[in-house]
C-alpha positions as CSV (number, residue, x, y, z in Angstrom):
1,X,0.0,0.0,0.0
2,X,1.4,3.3,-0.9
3,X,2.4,6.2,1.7
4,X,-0.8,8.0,0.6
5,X,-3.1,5.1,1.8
6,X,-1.6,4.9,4.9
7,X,-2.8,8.6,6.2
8,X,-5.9,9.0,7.3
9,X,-7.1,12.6,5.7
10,X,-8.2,15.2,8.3
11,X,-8.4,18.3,6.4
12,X,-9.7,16.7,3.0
13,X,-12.3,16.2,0.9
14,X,-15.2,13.9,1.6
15,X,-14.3,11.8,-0.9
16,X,-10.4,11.0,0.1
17,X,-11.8,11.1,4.0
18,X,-14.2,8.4,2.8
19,X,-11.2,6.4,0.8
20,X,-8.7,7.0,3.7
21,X,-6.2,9.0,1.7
22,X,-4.5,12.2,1.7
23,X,-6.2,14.9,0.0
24,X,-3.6,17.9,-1.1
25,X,-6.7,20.4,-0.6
26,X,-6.4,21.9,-4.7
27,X,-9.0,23.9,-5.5
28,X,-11.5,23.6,-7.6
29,X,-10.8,19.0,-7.4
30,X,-8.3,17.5,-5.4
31,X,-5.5,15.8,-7.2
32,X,-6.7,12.3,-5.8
33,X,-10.5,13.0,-7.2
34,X,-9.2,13.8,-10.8
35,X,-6.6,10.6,-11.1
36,X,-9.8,8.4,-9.7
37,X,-12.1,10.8,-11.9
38,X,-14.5,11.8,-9.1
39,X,-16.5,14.6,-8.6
40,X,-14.5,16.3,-5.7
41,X,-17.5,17.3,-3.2
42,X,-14.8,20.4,-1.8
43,X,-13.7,21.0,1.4
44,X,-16.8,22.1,3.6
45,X,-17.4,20.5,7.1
46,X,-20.3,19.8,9.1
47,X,-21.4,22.5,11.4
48,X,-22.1,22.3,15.1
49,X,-24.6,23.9,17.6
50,X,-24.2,24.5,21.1
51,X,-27.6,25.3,23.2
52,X,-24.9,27.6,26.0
53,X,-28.1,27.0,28.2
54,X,-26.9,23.3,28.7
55,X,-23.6,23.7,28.0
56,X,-24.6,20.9,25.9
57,X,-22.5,20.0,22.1
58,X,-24.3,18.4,18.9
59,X,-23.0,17.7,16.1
60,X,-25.1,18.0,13.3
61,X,-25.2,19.0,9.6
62,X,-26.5,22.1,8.5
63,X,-29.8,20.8,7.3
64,X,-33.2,22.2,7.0
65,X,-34.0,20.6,10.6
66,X,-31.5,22.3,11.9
67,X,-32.1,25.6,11.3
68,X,-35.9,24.7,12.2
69,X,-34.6,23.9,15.7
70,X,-32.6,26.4,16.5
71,X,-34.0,28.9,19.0
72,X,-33.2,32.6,19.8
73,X,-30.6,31.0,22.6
74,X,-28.7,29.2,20.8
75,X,-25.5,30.2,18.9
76,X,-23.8,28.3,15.9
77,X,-20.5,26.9,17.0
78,X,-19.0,26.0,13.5
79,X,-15.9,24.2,12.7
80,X,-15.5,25.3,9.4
81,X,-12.6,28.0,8.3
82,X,-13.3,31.2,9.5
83,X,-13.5,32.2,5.3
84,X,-16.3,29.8,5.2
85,X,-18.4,32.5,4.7
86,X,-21.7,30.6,3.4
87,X,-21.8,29.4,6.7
88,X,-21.3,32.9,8.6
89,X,-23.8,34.5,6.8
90,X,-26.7,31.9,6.8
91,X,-25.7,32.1,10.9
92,X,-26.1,35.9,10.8
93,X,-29.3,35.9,9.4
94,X,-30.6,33.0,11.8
95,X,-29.1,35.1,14.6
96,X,-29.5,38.6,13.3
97,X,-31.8,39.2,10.5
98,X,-35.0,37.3,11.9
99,X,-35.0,39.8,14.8
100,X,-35.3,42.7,12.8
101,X,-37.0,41.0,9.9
102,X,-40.6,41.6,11.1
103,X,-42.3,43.0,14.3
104,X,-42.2,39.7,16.4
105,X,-39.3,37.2,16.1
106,X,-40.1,33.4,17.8
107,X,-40.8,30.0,16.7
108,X,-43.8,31.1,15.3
109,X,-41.8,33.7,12.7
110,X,-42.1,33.3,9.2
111,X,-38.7,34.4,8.0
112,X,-37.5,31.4,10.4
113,X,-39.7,28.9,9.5
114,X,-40.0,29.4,5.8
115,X,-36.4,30.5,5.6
116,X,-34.5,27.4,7.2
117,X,-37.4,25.2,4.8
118,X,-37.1,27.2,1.0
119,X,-33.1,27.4,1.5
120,X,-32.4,23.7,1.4
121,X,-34.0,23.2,-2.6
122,X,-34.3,27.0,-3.0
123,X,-30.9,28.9,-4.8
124,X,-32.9,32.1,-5.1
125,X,-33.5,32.0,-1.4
126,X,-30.2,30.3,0.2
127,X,-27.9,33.3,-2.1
128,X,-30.8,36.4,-1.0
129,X,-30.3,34.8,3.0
130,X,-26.9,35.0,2.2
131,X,-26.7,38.2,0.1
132,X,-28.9,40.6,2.8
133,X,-26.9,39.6,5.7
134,X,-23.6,40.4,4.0
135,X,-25.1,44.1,3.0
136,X,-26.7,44.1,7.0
137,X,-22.6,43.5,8.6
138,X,-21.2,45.6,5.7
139,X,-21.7,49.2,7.8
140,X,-19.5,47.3,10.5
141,X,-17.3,45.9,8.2
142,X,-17.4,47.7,5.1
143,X,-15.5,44.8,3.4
144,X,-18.3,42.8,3.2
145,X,-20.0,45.7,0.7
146,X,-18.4,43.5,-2.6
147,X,-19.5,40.4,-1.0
148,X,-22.7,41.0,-0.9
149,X,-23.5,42.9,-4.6
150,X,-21.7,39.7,-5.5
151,X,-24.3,37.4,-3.7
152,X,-26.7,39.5,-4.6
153,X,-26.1,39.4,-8.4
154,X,-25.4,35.8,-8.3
155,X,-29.1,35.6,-6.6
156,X,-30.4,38.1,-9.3
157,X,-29.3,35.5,-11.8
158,X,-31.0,32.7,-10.3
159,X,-34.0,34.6,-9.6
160,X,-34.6,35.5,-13.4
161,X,-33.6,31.2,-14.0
162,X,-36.6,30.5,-12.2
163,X,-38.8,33.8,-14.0
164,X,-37.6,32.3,-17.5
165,X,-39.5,28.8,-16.6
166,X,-42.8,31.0,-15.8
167,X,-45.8,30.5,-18.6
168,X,-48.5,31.6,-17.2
169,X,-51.0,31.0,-15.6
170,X,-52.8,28.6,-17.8
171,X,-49.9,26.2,-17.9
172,X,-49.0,23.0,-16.0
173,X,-48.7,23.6,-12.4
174,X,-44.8,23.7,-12.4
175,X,-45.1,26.3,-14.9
176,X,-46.4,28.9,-12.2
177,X,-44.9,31.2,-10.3
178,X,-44.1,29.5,-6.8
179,X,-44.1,30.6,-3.1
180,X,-40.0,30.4,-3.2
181,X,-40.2,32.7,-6.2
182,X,-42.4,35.2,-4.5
183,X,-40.4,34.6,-1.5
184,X,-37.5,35.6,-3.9
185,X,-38.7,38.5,-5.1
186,X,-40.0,39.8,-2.0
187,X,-36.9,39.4,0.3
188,X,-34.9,41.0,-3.3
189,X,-37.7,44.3,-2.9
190,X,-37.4,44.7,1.1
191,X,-33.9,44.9,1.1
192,X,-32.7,47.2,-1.8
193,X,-31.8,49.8,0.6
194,X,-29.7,47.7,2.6
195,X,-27.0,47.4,-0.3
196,X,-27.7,51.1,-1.1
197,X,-29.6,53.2,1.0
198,X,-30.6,55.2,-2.9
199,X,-31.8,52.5,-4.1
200,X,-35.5,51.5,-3.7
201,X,-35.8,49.0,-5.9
202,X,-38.0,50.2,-8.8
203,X,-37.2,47.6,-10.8
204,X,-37.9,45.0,-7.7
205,X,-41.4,46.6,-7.3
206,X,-42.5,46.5,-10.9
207,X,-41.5,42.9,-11.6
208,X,-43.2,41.6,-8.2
209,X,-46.6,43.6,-9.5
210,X,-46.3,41.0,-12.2
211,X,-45.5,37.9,-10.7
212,X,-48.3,38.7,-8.1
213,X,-50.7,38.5,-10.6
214,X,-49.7,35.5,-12.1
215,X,-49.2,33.6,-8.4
216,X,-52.6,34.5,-7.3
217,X,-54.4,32.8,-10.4
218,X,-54.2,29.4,-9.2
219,X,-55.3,30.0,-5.7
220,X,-58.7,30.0,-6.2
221,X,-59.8,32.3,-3.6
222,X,-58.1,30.0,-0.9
223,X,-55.0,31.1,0.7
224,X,-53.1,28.6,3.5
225,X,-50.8,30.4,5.9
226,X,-47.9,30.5,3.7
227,X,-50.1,32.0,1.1
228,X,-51.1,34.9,3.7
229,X,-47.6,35.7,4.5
230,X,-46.4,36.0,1.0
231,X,-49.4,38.3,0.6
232,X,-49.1,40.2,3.8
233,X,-45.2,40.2,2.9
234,X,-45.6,41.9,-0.5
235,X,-48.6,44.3,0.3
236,X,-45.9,45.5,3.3
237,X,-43.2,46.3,0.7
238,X,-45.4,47.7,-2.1
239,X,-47.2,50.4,0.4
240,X,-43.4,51.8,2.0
241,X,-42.4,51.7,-2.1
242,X,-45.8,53.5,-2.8
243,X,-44.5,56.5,-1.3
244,X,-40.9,57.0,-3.3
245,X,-41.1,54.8,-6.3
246,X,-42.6,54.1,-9.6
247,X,-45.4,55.4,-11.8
248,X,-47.6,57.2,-9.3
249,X,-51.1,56.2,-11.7
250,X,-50.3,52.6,-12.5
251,X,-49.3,52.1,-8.7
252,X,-52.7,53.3,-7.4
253,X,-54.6,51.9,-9.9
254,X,-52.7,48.1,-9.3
255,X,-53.1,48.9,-5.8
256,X,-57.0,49.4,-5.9
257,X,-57.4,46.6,-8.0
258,X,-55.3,44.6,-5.1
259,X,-57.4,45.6,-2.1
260,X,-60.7,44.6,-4.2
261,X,-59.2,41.2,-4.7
262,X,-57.8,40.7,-1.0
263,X,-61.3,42.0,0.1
264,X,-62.9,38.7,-1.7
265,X,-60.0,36.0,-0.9
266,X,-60.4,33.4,2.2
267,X,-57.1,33.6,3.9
268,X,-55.9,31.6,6.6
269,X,-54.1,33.5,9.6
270,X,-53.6,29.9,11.1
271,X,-50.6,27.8,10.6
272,X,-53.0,24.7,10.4
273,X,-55.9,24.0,8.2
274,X,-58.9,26.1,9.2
275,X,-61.5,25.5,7.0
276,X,-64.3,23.4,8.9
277,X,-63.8,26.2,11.3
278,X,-66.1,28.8,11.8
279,X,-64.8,32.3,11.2
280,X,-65.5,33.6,14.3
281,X,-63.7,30.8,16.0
282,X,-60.9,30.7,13.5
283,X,-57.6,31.6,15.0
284,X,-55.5,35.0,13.8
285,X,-51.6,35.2,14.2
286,X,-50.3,38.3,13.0
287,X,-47.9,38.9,10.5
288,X,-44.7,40.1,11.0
289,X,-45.3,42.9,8.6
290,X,-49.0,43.4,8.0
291,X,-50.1,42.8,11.3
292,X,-53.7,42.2,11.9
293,X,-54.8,43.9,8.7
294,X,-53.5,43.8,5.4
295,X,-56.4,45.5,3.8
296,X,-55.4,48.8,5.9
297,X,-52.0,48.4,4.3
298,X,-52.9,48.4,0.8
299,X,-54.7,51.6,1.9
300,X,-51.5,53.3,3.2
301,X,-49.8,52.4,0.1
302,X,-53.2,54.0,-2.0
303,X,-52.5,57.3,0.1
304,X,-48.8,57.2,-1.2
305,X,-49.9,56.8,-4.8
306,X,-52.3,59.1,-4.9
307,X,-50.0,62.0,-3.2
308,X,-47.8,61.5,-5.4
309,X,-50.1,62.0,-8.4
310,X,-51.4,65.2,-6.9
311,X,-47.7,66.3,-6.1
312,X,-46.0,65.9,-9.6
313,X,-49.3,67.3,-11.1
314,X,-48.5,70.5,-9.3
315,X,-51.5,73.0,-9.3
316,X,-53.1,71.5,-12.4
317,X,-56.1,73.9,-14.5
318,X,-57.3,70.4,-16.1
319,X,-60.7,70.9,-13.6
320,X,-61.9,67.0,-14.8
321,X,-59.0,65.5,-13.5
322,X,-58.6,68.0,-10.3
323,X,-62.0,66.5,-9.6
324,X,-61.2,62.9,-10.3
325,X,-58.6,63.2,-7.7
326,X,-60.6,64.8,-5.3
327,X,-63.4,62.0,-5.7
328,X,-60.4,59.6,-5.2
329,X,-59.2,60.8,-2.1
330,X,-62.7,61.3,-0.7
331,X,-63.4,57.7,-0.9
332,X,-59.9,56.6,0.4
333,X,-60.9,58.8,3.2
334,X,-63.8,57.0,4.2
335,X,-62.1,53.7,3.7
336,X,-59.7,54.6,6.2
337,X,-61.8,56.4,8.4
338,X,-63.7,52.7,8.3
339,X,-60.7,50.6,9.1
340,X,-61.1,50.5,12.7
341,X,-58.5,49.0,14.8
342,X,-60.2,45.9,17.1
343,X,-58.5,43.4,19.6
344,X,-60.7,40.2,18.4
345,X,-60.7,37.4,20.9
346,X,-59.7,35.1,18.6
347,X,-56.4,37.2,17.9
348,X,-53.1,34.4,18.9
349,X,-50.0,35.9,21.0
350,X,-46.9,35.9,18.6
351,X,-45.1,34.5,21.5
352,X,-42.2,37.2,21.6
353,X,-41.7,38.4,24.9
354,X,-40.9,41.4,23.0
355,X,-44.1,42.4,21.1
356,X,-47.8,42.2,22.4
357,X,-51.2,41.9,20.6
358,X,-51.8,45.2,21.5
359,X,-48.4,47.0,20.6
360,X,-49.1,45.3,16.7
361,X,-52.9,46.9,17.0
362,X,-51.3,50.7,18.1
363,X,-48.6,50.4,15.2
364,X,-51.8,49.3,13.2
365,X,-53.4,52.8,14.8
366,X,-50.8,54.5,13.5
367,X,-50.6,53.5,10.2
368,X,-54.0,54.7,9.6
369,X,-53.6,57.5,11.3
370,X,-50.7,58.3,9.5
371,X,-52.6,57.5,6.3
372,X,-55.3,59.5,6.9
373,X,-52.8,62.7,8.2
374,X,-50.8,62.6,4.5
375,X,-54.3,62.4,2.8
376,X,-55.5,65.6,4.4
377,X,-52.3,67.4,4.5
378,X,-52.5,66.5,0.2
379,X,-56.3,67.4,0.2
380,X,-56.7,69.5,2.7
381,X,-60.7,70.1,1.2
382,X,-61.7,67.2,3.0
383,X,-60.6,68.6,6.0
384,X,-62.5,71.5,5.6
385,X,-65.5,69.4,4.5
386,X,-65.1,67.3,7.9
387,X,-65.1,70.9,10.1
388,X,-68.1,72.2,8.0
389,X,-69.6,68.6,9.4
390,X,-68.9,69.1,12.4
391,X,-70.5,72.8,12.3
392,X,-73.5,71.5,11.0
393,X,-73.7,68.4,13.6
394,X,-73.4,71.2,16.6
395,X,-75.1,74.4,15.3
396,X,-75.9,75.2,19.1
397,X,-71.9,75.5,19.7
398,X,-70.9,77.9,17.2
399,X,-68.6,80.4,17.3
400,X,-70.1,84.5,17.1
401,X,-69.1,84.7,13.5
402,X,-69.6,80.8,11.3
403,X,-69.6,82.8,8.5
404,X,-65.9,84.3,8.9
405,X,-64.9,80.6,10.1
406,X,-65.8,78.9,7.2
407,X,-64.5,81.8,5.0
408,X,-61.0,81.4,6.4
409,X,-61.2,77.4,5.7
410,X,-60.2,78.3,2.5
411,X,-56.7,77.6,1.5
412,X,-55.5,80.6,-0.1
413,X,-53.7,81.2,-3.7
414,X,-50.5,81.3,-2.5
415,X,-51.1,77.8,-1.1
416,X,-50.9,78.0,2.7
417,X,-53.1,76.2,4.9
418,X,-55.3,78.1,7.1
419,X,-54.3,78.0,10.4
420,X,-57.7,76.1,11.6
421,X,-56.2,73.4,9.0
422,X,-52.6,73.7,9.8
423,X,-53.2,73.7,13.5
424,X,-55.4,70.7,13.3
425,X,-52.8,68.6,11.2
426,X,-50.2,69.7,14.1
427,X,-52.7,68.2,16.4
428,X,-53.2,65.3,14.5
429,X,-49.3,64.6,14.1
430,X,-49.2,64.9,18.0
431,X,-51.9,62.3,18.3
432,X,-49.6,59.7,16.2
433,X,-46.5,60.1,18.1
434,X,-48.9,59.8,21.3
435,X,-50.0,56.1,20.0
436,X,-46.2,55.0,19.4
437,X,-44.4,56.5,22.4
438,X,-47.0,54.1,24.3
439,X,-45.1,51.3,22.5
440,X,-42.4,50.3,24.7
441,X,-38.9,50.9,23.1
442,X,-38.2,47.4,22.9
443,X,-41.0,46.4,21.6
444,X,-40.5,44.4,18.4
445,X,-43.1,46.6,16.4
446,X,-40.3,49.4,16.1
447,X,-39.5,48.1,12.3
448,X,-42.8,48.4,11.3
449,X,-42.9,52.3,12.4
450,X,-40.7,54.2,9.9
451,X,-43.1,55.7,7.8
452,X,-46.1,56.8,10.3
453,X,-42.9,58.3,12.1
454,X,-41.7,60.5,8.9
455,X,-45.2,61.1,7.8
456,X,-46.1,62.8,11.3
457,X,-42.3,64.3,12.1
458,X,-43.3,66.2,9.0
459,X,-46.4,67.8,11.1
460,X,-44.3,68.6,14.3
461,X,-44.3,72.4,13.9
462,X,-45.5,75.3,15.8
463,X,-48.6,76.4,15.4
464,X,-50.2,79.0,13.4
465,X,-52.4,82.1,14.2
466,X,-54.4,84.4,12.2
467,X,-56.9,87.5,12.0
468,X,-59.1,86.4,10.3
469,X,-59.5,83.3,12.5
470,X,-61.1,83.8,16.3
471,X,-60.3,81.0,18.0
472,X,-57.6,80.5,20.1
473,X,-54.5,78.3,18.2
474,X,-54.8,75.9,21.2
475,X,-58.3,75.3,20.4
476,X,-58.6,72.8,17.9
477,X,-61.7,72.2,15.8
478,X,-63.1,69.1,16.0
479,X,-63.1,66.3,13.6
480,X,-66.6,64.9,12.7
481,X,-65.3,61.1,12.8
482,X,-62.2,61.4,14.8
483,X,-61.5,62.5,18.4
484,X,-58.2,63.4,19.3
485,X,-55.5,62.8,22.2
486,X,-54.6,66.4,23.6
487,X,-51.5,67.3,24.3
488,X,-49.9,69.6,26.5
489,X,-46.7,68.7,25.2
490,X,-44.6,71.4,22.8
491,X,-43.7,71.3,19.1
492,X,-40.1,70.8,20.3
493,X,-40.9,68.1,23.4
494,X,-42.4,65.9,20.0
495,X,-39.2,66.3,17.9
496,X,-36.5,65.3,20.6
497,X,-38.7,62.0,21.4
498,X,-38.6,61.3,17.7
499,X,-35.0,61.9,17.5
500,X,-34.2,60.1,20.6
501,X,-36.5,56.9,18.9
502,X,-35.0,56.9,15.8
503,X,-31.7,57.2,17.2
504,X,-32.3,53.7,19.4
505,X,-33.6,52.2,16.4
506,X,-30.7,52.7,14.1
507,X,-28.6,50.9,17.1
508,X,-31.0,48.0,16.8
509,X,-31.7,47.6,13.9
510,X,-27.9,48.8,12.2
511,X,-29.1,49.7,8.5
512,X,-28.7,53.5,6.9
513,X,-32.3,53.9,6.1
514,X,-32.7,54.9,9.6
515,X,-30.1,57.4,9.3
516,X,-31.6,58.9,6.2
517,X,-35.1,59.1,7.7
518,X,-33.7,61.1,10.6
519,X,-31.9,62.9,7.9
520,X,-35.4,63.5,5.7
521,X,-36.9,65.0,9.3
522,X,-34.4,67.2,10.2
523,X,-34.1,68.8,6.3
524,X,-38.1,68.8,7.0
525,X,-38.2,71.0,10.1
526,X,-35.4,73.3,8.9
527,X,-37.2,74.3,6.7
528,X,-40.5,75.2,8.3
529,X,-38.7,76.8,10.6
530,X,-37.2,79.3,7.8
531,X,-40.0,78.9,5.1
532,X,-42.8,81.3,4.3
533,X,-45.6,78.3,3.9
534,X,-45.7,74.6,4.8
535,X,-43.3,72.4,3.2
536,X,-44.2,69.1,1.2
537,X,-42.3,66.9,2.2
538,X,-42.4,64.2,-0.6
539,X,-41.7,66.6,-2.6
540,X,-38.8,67.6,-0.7
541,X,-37.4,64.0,-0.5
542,X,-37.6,63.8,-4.4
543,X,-35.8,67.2,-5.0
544,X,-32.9,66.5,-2.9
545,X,-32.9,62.8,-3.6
546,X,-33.1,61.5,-0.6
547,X,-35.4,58.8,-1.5
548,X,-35.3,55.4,0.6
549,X,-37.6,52.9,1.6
550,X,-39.3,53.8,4.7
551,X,-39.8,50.5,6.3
């Protein structure tokens, strides 16, 4: 037997370990797999996890049970090379990324459970796993930037493998677009910003309008739990897009469209099969992005749309389509104003010690809030229709002079709110940041609050007075659907606990879109504080380019 033969291979390939021979470690095949002309499987070892709570070792591969398995406590003792960096990055985002991923992170989390399944047959998946948790370490170790536009393109590639075997929705079965496709696509959208805080994924957001489409066909009105988190998932990403990106008309209309079909599908909030159940007694988990309602979100994402038309469309003489706007808004208005917010008994505790039912309902609060404070700050008519409501609701409580109080509900041609309007919009902002500062700081729900945070940051400002008005600027008129939290607290009281939040949750979290959005409010108040009139503050964003995805 020769020399070879006689060492038993510690360092080698499977294949030589297998054969008991020395393996010389060449890369791409060892010399021993070429002469017996083998596939040489490489030199990758089996990884190891350690549960520190036991101080207990087992071996085991890194296999879709594994990942499964492994809870918050645990941490992956590996003994591969330390430039086995597969390895350190599927650990990072086991470890790391679920926690921020969504507003709840525990056995019960989608991006663990479908993650650790989908990356075992899934190449799309495993490289974007891979890909978003070298672009999450790469602000503390900027080396990691190239890695990740690497895995990221090499997941690109793979992703449009699996789009070029798409037919339609009249084909065979495995001609459709699949949950690990959508899956794809979505984790591709959420985390554009992460490689590049600029970039919000246009391209991303277009595409996925598409392959919605043509996933839903087969459903037939029928969605399991998966189903309901790849919706939930996407509707997320579309509405914090809807605010920076793409065609402004096609979004809103593709967005209406959406919330009609949601409205009619059956979805499943319950990891097991419901459907002999009665609805009432069916059981609802939230999702990590959507909540308890992803119908409000498709709202929110409407809102954006339809700002966005009325902002590039400036101060438009076409009267038809000045009115078709207003009729848009007025209905998204009452859809909102219908979405109430209700703990259900039937609603299932995400089991994060970190994140209540009640913390994901306030968020919920606040999205709609938020929703409804950019639609009136856009359309600030329906305002004024909802005081001259309220007038008409409480004639007995009118001020001396109705007729000089509506008069000065008018915004005026150099395009200034009234201060009744303005005033009311700061209250309204106040009112937000009072629902999320009752969220504990800790509270998993912070990811989910980046854009009810910018939209009411915009509407911290001091108040407004005027002649022509009589009543006091502390005196808010009322709402004729919507009651208000008063505040005693100051314009500047608001901004510091905004600062101070955003500021913690760039240290959890760790990714420059926080940065930028504290950027955004800052260049926001500066300029109220300077400026004649009330900025806009999408348009703002899009002048200076500080677009980013707010979520």
């Amino acid at each position: 037997m020769s020399e070879a033969r006689r060492i038993k291979s510690r360092a080698g390939c499977q294949q030589c370990k297998r054969r008991r021979v020395k393996c010389d470690l060449s890369s791409p095949s060892c010399t021993q797999c070429k002469r017996q002309m083998l596939q040489c499987p490489g030199y990758q070892k089996p990884l190891k996890w350690r549960d520190e709570s036991k101080t207990l070792r087992q071996s085991q591969v890194l296999t879709q049970q594994s990942y499964r398995s492994a809870s918050k406590d645990e941490v992956l003792t590996s003994t591969l090379p330390v430039d086995d960096e597969a390895s350190v990055l599927i650990h990072h985002y086991f470890t790391k990324i679920c926690k921020i991923a969504g507003c709840f992170d525990s056995d019960l989390n989608p991006f663990r459970k479908l993650a650790s399944t989908m990356m075992s047959y899934s190449r799309p998946v495993y490289l974007l796993l891979q890909a978003s948790s070298a672009a999450h370490l790469s602000r503390q170790v900027p080396e990691m930037r190239i890695k990740a536009l690497q895995l990221q393109s090499e997941a690109f590639a793979a992703v449009r493998d699996d789009i070029s075997k798409v037919q339609g929705p009249r084909q065979p079965r495995h001609n459709i677009v699949t949950d690990e496709l959508m899956i794809s696509s979505i984790i591709a959208g959420l985390t554009s910003a992460w490689y590049d805080v600029n970039d919000v994924g246009g391209s991303h957001v277009l595409g996925g309008q598409v392959l919605l489409y043509l996933w839903l066909q087969p459903q037939r009105k029928r969605l399991q739990y998966q189903q309901t988190f790849i919706l939930g998932a996407f509707v997320y990403w579309l509405t914090i897009s809807s605010f920076v990106v793409g065609d402004a008309e096609r979004s809103y209309q593709y967005q209406d469209n959406l919330l009609k079909t949601v409205n009619e599908l059956d979805i499943s909030h319950d990891f097991v099969d419901d459907t002999a159940v009665p609805d009432a007694l069916r059981r609802i988990f939230p999702h990590p992005l959507a909540g308890f309602s992803i119908p409000l979100l498709v709202m929110v994402g409407k809102v954006g749309s339809l700002c966005r038309m009325q902002q590039t469309s400036g101060s438009s003489n076409n009267v038809a389509f000045t009115d078709l706007q207003e009729r848009k808004a007025q209905a998204l208005e009452l859809e909102l104003l219908d979405k109430a917010q209700v703990h259900l008994p039937n609603f299932a505790d995400p089991m994060d010690p970190l994140t209540t039912i009640d913390e994901i309902l306030s968020v919920g609060e606040a999205y709609q809030c938020a929703g409804l404070l950019q639609l009136y700050a856009t359309f600030p008519s329906l305002l004024q229709r909802q005081f001259a409501r309220n007038y008409t609701d409480n004639l007995a409580a009118q001020v001396p002079s109705l007729e000089a109080e509506m008069e000065a509900m008018v915004t005026n041609s150099e395009g200034r709110y009234t201060a009744q309007q303005h005033n009311w919009l700061r209250a309204f902002a106040f009112h937000i940041c009072n629902i999320l500062v009752s969220v504990p700081s800790n509270s998993g729900t912070r990811v989910l609050q980046g854009l009810p945070v910018i939209i009411a940051s915009t509407w911290l400002v001091n108040p407004e007075t005027s002649s022509r008005e009589l009543t006091d600027p502390d005196t808010i008129v009322e709402h004729s659907r919507l009651f208000l939290c008063t505040s005693t607290k100051k314009t500047e009281y608001w901004r510091n606990q905004v600062r101070l939040g955003l500021r913690l949750h760039g240290e959890v979290v760790g990714l420059e879109q926080v940065s930028r959005i504290i950027n955004i409010v800052e260049e926001i108040w500066r300029l109220d504080n300077e400026g004649y009139k009330k900025c806009d503050w999408m348009a703002v964003v899009a002048s200076k380019g500080m677009q980013t995805l707010y979520g």
